[in-house]
C-alpha positions as CSV (number, residue, x, y, z in Angstrom):
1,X,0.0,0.0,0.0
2,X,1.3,3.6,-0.3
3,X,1.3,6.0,2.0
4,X,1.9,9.8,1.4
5,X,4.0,11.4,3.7
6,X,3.9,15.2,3.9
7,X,5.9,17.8,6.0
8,X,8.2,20.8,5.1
9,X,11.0,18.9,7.3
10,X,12.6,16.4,5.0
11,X,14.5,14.6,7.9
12,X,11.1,14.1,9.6
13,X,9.4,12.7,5.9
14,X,12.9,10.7,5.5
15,X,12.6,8.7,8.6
16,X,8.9,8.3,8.5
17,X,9.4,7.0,5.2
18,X,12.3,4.8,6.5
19,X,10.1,3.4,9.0
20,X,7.3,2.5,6.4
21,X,9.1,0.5,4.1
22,X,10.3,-1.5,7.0
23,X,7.1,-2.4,7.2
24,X,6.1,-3.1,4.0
25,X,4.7,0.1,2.7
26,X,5.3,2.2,-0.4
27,X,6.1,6.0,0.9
28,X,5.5,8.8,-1.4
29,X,7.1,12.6,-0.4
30,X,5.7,15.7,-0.5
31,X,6.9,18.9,0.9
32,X,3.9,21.4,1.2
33,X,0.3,21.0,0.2
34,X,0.7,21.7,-2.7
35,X,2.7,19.2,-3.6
36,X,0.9,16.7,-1.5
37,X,-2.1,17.4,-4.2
38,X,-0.3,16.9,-6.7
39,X,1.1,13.4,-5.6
40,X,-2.6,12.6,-4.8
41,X,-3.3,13.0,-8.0
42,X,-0.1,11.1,-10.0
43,X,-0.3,8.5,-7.3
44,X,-3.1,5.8,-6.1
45,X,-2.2,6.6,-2.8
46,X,-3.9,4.7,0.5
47,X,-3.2,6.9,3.5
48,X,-1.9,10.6,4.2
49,X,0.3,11.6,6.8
50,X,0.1,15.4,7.2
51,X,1.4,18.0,9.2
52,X,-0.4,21.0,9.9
53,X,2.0,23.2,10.0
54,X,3.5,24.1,6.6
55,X,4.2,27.0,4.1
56,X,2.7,27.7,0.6
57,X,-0.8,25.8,1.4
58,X,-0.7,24.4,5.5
59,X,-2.1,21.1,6.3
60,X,-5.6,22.1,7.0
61,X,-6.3,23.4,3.7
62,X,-5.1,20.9,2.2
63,X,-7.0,18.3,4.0
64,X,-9.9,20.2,3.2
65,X,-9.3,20.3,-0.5
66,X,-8.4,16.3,-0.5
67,X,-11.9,15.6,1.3
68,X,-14.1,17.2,-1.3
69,X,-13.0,14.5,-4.1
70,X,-10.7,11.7,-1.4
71,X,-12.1,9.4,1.4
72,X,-8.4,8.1,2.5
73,X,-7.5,7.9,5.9
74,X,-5.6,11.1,7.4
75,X,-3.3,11.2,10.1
76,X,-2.3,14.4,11.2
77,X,1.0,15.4,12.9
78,X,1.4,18.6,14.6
79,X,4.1,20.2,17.3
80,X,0.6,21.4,19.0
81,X,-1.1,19.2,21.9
82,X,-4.1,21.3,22.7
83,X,-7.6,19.6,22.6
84,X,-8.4,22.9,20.8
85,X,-6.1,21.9,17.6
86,X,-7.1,18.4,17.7
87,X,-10.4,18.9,17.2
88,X,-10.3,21.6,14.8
89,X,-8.1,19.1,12.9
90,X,-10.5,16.8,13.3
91,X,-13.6,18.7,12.1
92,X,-11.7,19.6,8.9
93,X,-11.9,15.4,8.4
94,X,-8.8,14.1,10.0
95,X,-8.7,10.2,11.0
96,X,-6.2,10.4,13.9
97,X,-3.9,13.1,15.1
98,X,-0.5,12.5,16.4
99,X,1.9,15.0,18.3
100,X,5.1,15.8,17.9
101,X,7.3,14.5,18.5
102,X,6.2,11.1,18.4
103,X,6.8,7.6,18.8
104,X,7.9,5.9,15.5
105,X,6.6,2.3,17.1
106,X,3.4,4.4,17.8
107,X,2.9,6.2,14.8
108,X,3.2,3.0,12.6
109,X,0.1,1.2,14.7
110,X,-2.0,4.1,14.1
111,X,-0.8,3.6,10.2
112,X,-2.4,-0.1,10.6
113,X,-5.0,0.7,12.4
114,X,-6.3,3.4,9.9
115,X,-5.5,1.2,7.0
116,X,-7.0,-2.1,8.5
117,X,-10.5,0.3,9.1
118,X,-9.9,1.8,5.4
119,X,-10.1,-1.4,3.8
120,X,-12.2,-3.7,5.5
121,X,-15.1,-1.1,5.8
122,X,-18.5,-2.5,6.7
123,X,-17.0,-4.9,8.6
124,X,-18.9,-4.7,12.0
125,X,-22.0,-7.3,11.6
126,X,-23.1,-9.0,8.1
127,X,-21.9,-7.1,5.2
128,X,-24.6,-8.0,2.6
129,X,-27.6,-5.9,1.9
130,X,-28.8,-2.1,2.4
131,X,-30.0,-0.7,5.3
132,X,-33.1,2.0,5.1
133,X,-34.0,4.0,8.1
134,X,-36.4,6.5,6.7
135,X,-34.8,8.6,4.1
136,X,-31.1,7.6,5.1
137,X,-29.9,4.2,3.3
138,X,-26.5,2.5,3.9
139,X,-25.1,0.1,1.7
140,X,-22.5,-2.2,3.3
141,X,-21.3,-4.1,0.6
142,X,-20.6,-0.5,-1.6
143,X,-20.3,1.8,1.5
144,X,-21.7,4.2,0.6
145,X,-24.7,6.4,1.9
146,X,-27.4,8.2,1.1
147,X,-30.1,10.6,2.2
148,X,-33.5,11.0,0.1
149,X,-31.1,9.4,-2.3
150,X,-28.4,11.7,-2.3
151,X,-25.4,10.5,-1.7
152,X,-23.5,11.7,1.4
153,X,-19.7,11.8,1.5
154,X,-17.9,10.3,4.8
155,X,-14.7,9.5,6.0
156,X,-13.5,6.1,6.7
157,X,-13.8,7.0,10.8
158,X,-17.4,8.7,10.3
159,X,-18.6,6.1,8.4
160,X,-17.6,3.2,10.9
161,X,-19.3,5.2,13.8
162,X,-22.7,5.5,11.6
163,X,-22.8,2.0,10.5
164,X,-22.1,1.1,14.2
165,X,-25.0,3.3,15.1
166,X,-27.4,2.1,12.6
167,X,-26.9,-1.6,12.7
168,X,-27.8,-0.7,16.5
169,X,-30.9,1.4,16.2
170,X,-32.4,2.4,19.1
171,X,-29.2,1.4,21.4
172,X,-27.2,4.1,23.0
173,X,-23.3,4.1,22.8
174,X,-21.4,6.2,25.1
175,X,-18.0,7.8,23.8
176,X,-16.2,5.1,25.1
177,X,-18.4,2.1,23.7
178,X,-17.8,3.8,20.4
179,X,-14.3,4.3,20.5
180,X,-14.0,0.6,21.4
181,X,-16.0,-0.4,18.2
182,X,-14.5,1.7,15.9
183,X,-10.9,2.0,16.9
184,X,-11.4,-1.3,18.2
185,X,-9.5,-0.8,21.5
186,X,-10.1,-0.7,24.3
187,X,-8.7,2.9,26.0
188,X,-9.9,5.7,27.6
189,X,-10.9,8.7,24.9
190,X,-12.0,12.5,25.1
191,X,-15.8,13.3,24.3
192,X,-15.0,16.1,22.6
193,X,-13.0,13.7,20.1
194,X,-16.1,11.5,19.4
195,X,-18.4,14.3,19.4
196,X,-16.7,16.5,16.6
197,X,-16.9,12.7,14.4
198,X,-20.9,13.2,15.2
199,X,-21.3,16.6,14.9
200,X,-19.8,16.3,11.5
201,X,-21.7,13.5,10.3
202,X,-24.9,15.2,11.6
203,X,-23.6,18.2,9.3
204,X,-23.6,15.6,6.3
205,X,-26.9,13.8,7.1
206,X,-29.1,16.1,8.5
207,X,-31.0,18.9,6.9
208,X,-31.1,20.6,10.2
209,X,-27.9,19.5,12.3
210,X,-29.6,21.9,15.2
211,X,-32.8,19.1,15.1
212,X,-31.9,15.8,13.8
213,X,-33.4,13.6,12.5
214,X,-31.5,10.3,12.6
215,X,-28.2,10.8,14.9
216,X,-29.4,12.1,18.7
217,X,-28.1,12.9,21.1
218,X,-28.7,11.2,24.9
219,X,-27.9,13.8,27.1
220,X,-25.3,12.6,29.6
221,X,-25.5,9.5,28.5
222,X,-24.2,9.3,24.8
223,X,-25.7,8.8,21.1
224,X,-28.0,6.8,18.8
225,X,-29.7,7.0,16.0
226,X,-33.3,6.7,15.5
């Protein structure tokens, strides 16, 4: 599989990159954002590690850009910790978020993880079939999703969490049972982290995110859909 590796410090994309073909992966470099786009698009590339922090076009523009034609996974890397960062990265439809500086061992599970979830998608229950809940339809074998037959764009993490939800109807998952699905571990996990995942997919399936529809909220407690 490749994986595109972008930062303006080439010793930091040059031992990533070492690390990666250790493991069996193809890396592909890129600089700036700009050049990361243009890789993207020269390159069938399977997962994007990005930092934020970069000149000519920074990292969140350019994940913004990839997400309105890509759905590859996205790990971001920033010299930033706060929850603050995170989730903004995360809103702008990051997979994962790793700070620097990191743990090479560390960063190369979350590089497994996020590839295992990108290509075995649908995998939680029976894969066959379509599932309608009013105007909202999933399709497990495709992946895709649609409202009153429009289709909805998600990323690999936002559409695990509303498969999970929907094959569940009517059960509520706290932020913990969800991280534990998805990530499939078993660790402790902010709210705020799963709730910027559901406030986005509300955003995407909802015509009014402010009084859904499908994805609810349990107050206290944690989400469903219905």
């Amino acid at each position: 599989m490749n994986v595109l590796i972008v930062d303006d410090d080439r010793e930091i994309v040059d031992s990533i990159s070492i690390f990666l073909s250790g493991e069996g992966y193809k890396a592909i470099k890129a600089y700036d954002g700009i050049e990361a786009l243009d890789a993207l698009s020269e390159n069938e590339v399977h997962l994007m590690i990005l930092d934020i922090m970069m000149p000519k076009l920074d990292g969140i523009k350019t994940l913004m850009k990839l997400r309105e034609s890509r759905n590859i996974p996205v790990i971001l890397l920033s010299a930033k910790s706060e929850d603050t960062d995170k989730i903004f990265g995360l809103t702008a439809g990051a997979d994962d978020y790793v700070t620097k500086p990191f743990n090479p061992s560390e960063l190369m599970a979350r590089v497994k993880s996020q590839l295992r979830r990108y290509t075995t998608l649908g995998s939680i229950g029976k894969q066959n079939g379509e599932i309608v809940i009013d105007g909202l339809s999933m399709n497990t074998e495709s992946k895709t999703v649609k409202v009153d037959g429009e289709p909805v764009r998600l990323t690999p993490v936002e559409y695990k969490i509303l498969e999970l939800l929907v094959r569940n109807r009517g059960r509520v998952f706290s932020a913990e049972d969800i991280y534990s699905n998805v990530w499939n571990e078993q660790s402790a996990v902010s709210d705020n982290t799963i709730a910027v995942h559901v406030r986005h997919i509300r955003e995407k399936i909802e015509i009014n995110p402010k009084e859904p529809k499908y994805l609810k909220v349990v107050w206290g407690i944690g989400y469903k859909i219905d």
